[in-house]
C-alpha positions as CSV (number, residue, x, y, z in Angstrom):
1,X,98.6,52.3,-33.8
2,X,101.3,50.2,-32.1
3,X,102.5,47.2,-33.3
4,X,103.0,44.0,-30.8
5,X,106.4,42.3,-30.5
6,X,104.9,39.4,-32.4
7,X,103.1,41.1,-35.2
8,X,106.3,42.9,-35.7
9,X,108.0,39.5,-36.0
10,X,105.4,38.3,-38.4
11,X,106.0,40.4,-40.7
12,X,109.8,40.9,-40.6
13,X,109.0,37.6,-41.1
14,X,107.3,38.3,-44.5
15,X,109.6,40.4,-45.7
16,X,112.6,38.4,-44.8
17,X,110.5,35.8,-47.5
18,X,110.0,38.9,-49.7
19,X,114.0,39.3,-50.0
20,X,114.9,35.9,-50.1
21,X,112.4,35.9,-53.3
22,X,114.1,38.6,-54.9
23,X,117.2,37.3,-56.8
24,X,118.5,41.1,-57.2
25,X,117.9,42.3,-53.9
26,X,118.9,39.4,-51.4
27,X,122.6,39.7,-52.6
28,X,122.1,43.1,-52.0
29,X,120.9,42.3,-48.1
30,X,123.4,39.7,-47.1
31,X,126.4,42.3,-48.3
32,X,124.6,45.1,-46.5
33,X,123.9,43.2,-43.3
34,X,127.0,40.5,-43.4
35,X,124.9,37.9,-43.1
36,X,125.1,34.2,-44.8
37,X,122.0,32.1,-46.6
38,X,122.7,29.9,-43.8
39,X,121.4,32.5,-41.4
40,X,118.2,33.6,-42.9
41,X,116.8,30.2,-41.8
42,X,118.9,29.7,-38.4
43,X,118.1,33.4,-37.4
44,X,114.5,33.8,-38.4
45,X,113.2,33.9,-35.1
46,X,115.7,35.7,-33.6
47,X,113.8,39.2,-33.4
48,X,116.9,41.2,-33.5
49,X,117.8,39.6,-36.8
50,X,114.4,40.4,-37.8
51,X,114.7,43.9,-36.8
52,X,117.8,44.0,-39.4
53,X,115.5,42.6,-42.1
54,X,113.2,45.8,-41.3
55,X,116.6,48.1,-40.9
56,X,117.7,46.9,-44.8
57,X,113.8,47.6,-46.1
58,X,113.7,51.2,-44.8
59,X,116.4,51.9,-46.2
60,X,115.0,52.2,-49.3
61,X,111.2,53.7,-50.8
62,X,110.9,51.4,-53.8
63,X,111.7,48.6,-51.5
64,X,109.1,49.6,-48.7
65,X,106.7,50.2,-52.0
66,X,107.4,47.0,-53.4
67,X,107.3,45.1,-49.8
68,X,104.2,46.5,-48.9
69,X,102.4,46.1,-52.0
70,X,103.2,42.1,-52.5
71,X,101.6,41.5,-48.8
72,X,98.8,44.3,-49.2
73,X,100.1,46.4,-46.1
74,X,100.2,50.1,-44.8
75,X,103.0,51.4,-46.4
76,X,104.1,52.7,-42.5
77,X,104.1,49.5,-41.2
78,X,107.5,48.5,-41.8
79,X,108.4,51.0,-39.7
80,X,105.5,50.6,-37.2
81,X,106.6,47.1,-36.9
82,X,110.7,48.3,-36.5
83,X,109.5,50.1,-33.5
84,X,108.6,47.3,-31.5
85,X,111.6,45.2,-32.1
86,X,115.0,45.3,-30.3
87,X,116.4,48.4,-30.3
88,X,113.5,50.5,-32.0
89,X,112.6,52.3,-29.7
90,X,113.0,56.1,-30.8
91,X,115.9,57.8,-28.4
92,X,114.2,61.1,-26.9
93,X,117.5,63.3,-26.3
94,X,115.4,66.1,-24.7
């Protein structure tokens, strides 16, 4: 099943709030994705930021696990949801 554009955004949404939660993990985020606290509220409705909150989660099982379980969700929906986001769409080299 495909996600929509704003389902996708709703939860990137969620797990932006997920890692924002975690006191261990959101340190972990802004390093990885060079972004400031100032810009988790400024750019949450930017979709392409959103699409780097779902780029740092699948980077990772546990996190995917632990995501997923909190907001009772598919475990493939993270990535369901990355597909219909800015940039991705899977590249078909063939």
């Amino acid at each position: 099943m495909q996600e929509s554009a704003e389902s996708a955004e709703t939860l990137a949404l969620q797990a932006l709030g997920w890692l924002a939660a975690d006191q261990d993990l959101l340190p972990v985020f802004l390093g990885a994705t060079g972004a400031g606290v100032d810009d988790l509220k400024t750019r949450a409705g930017d979709p392409e930021f959103l699409a780097s909150v779902l780029d740092f989660l699948l980077m990772d099982d546990r996190w995917i696990a632990g995501f997923c379980d909190a907001v009772s969700a598919p475990y493939d929906r993270p990535m369901r949801a990355r597909a219909a986001l800015p940039g991705g769409a899977q590249v078909n080299w063939t």
